[in-house]
C-alpha positions in Angstrom: 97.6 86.9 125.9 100.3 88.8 127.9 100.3 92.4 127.6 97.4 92.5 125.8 95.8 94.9 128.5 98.1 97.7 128.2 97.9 97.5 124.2 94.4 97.1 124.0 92.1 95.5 121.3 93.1 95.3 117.8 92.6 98.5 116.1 90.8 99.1 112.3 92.5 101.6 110.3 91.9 102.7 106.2 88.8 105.0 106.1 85.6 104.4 105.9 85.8 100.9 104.0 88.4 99.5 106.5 90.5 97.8 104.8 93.4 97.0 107.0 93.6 96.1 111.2 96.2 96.4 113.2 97.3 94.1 116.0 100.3 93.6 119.0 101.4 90.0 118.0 104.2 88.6 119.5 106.9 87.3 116.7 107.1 83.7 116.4 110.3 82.4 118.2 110.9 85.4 120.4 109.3 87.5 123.2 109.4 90.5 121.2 106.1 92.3 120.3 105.7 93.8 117.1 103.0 96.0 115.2 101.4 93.8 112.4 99.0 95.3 109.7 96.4 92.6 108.2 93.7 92.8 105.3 90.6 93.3 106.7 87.4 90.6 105.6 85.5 92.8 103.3 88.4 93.7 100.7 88.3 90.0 101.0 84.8 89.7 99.9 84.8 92.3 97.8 87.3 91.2 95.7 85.8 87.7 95.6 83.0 89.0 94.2 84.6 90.8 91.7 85.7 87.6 90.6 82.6 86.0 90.7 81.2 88.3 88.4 83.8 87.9 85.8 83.9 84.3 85.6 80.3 83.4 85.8 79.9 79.6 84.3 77.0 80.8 81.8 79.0 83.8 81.0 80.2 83.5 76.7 83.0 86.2 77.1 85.9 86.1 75.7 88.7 84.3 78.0 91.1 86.9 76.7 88.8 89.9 77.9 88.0 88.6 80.6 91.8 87.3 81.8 92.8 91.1 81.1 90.4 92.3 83.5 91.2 89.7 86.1 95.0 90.0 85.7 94.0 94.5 86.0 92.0 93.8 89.4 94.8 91.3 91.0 97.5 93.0 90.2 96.3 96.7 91.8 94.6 94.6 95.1 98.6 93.0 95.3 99.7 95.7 94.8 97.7 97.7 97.6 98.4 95.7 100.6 101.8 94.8 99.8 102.8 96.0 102.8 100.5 93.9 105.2 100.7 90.6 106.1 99.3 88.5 103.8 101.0 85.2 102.4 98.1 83.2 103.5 95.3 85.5 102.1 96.6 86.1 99.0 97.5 82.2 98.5 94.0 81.6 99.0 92.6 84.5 96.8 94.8 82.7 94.4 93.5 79.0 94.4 90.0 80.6 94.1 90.8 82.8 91.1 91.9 79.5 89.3 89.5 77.6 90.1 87.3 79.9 89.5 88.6 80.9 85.9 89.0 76.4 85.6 85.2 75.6 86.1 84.5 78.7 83.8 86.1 77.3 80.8 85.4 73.7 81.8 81.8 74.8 81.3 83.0 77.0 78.4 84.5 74.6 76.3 82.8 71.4 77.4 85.5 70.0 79.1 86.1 66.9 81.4 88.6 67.3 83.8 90.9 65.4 82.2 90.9 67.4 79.1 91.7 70.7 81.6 94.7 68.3 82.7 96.0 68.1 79.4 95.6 71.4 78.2 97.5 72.7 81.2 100.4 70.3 82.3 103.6 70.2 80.5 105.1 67.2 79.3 106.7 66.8 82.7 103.5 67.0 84.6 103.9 70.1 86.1 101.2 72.8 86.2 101.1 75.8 84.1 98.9 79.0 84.4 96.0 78.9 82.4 96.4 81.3 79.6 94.3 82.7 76.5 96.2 84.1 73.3 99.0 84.9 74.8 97.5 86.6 78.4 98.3 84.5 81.3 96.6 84.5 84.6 98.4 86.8 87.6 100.0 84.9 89.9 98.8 86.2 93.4 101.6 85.8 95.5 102.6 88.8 98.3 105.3 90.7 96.7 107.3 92.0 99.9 109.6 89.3 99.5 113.4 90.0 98.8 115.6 88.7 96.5 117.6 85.4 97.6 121.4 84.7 96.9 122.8 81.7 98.2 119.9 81.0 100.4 120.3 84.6 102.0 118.8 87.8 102.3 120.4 90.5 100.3 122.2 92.4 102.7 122.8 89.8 105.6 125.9 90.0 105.9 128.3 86.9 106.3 128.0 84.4 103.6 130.8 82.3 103.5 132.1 80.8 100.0 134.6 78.2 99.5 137.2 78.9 96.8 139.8 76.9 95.9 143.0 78.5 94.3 143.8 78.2 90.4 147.5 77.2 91.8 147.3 75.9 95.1 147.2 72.8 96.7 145.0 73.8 99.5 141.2 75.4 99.4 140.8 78.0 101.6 137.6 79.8 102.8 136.3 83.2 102.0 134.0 85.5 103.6 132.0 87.4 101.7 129.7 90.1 102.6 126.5 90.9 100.7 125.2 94.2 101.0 122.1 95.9 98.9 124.7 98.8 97.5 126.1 97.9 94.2 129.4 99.8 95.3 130.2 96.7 97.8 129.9 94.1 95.6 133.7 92.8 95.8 134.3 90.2 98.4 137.0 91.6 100.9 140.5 90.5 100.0 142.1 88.3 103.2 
């Protein structure tokens, strides 16, 4: 890896329990080097055994309890590395949680898998997330992301619109620049 000699091995950081590493990565697409901040493995594991623990397949909870306390646990580990990089860890923490919570209640209720199929697809055929009275399960997905308009960035400036004029005969295009303060809202006037 270039450079890695003068930047050295990846570094631990977070106490004790290390929770996060730190590594020079270069950025996909560019020669540029940037600082990136990962979830360490045992947070990881730790957290998978939480899980494992509250949706044992003998275990006669209550799935309401017991979704409660799962939605409690992934929502404050989201919401602790939220600033690392972690699309692909979360996603899988996610697919493990639900099945996970599906084999619990498959064992629960005596269910086939086709009866979990229709208890949790809509009419269209499209998944939902499983739920008991009311509590649905936390979607783990990385919350850094930022709000999209128009297939933008908030902020980025130079989205261009196409307007066509109540009275004219002619459209004419309109830039209009998108910025995060709610003061500069107005597209510019040309």
């Amino acid at each position: 890896m270039p450079g890695h000699s003068e930047r050295g091995p990846p570094q631990q950081c977070g106490g004790p329990t290390r929770r996060f590493h730190i590594q020079w990565r270069r950025k996909r697409g560019t020669d540029k080097w940037h600082v990136y901040t990962f979830i360490a493995d045992r947070p990881i594991r730790q957290l998978k055994d939480k899980i494992r623990a509250l949706t044992n397949r003998t275990s006669q909870q209550n799935p309401r309890d017991v979704l409660i306390r799962l939605n409690q646990i992934m929502r404050g580990w989201a919401n602790y590395f939220k600033h690392a990089v972690c699309k692909a860890a979360l996603s899988s923490l996610a697919s493990f949680t639900w099945h996970r919570v599906i084999s619990w209640w498959m064992a629960l209720h005596c269910w086939k898998w086709k009866d979990v199929r229709r208890r949790l697809t809509d009419h269209n055929g499209r998944w939902q997330r499983p739920s008991a009275d009311r509590i649905e399960l936390f979607e783990l997905t990385p919350w850094t992301h930022q709000p999209r308009l128009n297939g933008r960035v908030r902020g980025e400036p130079g989205t261009v619109r196409r307007v066509r004029e109540r009275h004219g005969e002619t459209d004419r295009w309109q830039h209009w620049y998108r910025a995060p303060c709610r003061l500069n809202r107005r597209p510019p006037t040309l």
